[in-house]
Each structure stands twice: as C-alpha cells, then as structure tokens.
N, C-alpha and C positions, 0 to 999 in steps of 0.2 A: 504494500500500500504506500501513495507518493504522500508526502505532508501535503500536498494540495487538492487533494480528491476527496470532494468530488471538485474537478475545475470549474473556473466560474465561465462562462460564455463573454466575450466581447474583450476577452483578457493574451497576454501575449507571457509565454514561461520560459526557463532555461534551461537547458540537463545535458548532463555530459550524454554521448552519443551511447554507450554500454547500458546506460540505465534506462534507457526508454524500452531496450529490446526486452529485458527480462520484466518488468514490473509496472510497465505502463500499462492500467486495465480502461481499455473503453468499450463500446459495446460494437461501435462498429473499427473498420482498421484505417488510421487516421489516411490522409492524402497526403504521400513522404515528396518532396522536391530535392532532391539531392545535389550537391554541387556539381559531387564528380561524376554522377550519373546519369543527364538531362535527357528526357524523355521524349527527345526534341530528333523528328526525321529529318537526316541534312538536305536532302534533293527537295524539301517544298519549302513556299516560304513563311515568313515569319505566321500571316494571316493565315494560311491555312495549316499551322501549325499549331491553330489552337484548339481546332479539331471540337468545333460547337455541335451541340446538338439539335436537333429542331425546337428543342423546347426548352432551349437556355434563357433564363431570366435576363432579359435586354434591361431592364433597370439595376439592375446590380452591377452589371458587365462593360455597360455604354461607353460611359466614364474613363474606367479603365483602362479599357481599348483604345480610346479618344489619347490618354493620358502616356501612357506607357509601350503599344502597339504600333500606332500610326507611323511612326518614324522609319518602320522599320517591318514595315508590310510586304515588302516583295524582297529583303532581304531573303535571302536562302540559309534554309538552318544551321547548315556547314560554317556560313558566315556568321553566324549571331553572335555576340558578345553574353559571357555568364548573366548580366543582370538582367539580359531582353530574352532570354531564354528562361530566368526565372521568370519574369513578371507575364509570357507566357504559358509556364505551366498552371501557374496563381490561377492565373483568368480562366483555366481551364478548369482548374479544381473548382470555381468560382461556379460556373457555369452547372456544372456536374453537380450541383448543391451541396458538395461538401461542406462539411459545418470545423471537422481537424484537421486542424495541418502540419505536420512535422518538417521545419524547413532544415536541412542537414547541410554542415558544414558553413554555411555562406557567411557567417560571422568570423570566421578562421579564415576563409580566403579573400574575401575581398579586399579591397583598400579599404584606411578605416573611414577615410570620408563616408565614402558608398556604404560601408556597413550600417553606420548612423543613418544616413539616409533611409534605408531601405528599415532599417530598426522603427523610423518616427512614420513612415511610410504605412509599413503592415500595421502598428499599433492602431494606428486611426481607421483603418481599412476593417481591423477585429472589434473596434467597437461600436464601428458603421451599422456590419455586417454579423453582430454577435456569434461570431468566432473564435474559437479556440485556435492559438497558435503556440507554436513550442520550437522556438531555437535550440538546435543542440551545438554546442562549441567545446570546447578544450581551453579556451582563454578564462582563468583565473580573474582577472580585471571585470570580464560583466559579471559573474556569480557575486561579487563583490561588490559590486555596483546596483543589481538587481534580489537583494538578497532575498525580497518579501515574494520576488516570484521562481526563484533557485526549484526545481524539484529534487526531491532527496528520498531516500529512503524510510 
C-alpha cells in the first residue's frame, strides 16, 4: 500500500520507477508514456500519430492539439523531438479517456528548463482534467522538493 492511496484525482505524484511496478494498486492499468520507449510510428506524421478515435472528446483535446501539435503536424515520427512525441502520446491517452498516467523517465532526461515546463504544464492539464498523474524519476532534488506528493511504501 502507497502513503497516498487512495490518490486524489486532478493531483500530479513522484516514485522512483521500481516502486510503481511492485505496489502501485489501481483498478485499471495506468496509460505509461515512457521516454525511452515512445509509442510513436516513424513513417506517419506527427497528426496522424495521435491515432484519435471517432469518439475522442474534441473539448478536452482541441486545445491541446491547437497548443502543443500544430507545429508539428506533418513532421514524420522519425523526426519528432522527445517532448512533441510526449505531448502526442498525452493527447492520445487524453482522447482514449484515460483518467492515469504514469509519465517514465522525462524528469531524468530532459533539460531542466523543459522538465519545469512540462512539470507546470501537466499539473494544470491534471487539474483541468481531474487526473491522476505520477512522474517516476531517480533525481533526489524533486522527492525533496515535492515531499507531500513522494509515493512510498
């Protein structure tokens, strides 16, 4: 059991990456975005890489797309840079109605401008959206920094 459970919706958490695998309990299996392992086909492009469904919620999504997508709509996946291939899977999970998201590694590799970034980015987007999100890192500094949202054992 996490010190945080049951998690609250519209809230953003930390955990080392080890600790999610064995003893995160939810009922369904969160939506994982991985750095090093993007979900992303290099031959289409960014737009049809987000791979909507016919009945994706266009107000949740709009935005988003508008925001983070456009720039970079006929890019080809091969080309995508990490953060336009996260903020494409996002949108995708977005779509799909997920409600958890386990975002893996992106705190550890990005630059830290963009990590902030993308840190004040999702929080607002989780409490838009009351969503559960859960950064996993290895950096010492945010468990530190974020101590009241740390999950632990």
């Amino acid at each position: 059991m996490l010190n945080k459970q049951p998690l609250e919706v519209g809230q953003i958490y930390f955990s080392q990456p080890e600790l999610l695998k064995t003893v995160l309990q939810l009922p369904n299996q969160p939506f994982t975005i991985d750095y090093a392992q993007p979900k992303i086909l290099p031959f289409l492009s960014g737009w049809d890489n987000l791979l909507l469904p016919k009945d994706a919620d266009q107000s949740v999504i709009s935005s988003l797309i508008d925001q983070y997508v456009k720039k970079v709509r006929t890019t080809l996946g091969s080309a995508l840079k990490p953060i336009d291939q996260f903020w494409i899977q996002f949108i995708r999970g977005l779509a799909n109605r997920q409600q958890v998201f386990v975002l893996t590694r992106y705190l550890d590799q990005l630059p830290p401008r963009d990590a902030r970034q993308l840190l004040n980015d999702v929080r607002k987007i989780a409490a838009d959206n009351e969503l559960i999100i859960i950064f996993t890192t290895e950096q010492e500094s945010v468990f530190e920094s974020f101590k009241k949202q740390v999950l632990t054992r």
